[in-house]
N, C-alpha and C positions, 0 to 999 in steps of 0.2 A: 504494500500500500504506500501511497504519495502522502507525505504531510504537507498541506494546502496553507496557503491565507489567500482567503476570499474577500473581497469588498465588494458588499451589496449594499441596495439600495431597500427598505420596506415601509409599508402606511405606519402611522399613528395618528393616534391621539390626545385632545388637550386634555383637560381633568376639570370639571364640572363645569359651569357658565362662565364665558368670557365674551368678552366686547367685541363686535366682529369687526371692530379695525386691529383687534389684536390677533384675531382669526388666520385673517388675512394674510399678516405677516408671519405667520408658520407655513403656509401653506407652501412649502413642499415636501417631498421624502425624508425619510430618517437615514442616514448614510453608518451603513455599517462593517466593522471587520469580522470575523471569523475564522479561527483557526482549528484544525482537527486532522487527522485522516480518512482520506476519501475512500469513503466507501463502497461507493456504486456512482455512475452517470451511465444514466437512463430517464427513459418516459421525461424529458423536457427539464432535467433536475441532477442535484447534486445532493449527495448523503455525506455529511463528514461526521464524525464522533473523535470528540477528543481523548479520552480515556478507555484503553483499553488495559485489559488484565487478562489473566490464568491461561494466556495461549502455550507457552512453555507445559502447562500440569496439564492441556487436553479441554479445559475449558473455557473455551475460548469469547472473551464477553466485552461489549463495548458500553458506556455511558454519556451522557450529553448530548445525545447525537439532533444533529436539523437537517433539514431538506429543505435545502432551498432551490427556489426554480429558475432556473437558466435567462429566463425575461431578466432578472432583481439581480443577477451577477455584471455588474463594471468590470472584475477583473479578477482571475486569478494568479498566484503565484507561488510555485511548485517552490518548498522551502527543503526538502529530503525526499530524495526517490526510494526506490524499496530497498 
């Protein structure tokens, strides 16, 4: 597996009532990084999981993992190949 840093892009939102000249001025995307090993790309998407364990003892298990979809990817950047 590749260890990845991904920079995407995803919605949010604000947190209860706000003034909609304040609205306004958010209004675009959330820019985000992400780091893990790539798990799979496939169906329009990327799977990374950052923490894995017990591959050595047979059982083999991953944690944290996101899928994020290929639209919401800016960029990636291969940090270790296999």
């Amino acid at each position: 597996m590749k260890l990845v840093l991904i920079d995407w892009i995803d919605s949010h939102s604000g947190r209860g009532w706000q003034a909609v000249e304040q609205l306004e001025t958010t209004a675009e995307p959330l820019y985000c990084r992400s780091v893990g090993w790539l798990l799979k790309e496939s169906n329009g998407c990327k799977v990374i999981v950052p923490h894995l364990a017990g591959e050595k003892q047979g059982c083999f298990q991953g944690c944290g993992d996101i899928t994020i979809p290929n639209k919401a990817i800016l960029k990636t950047t291969i940090l270790r190949g296999k």
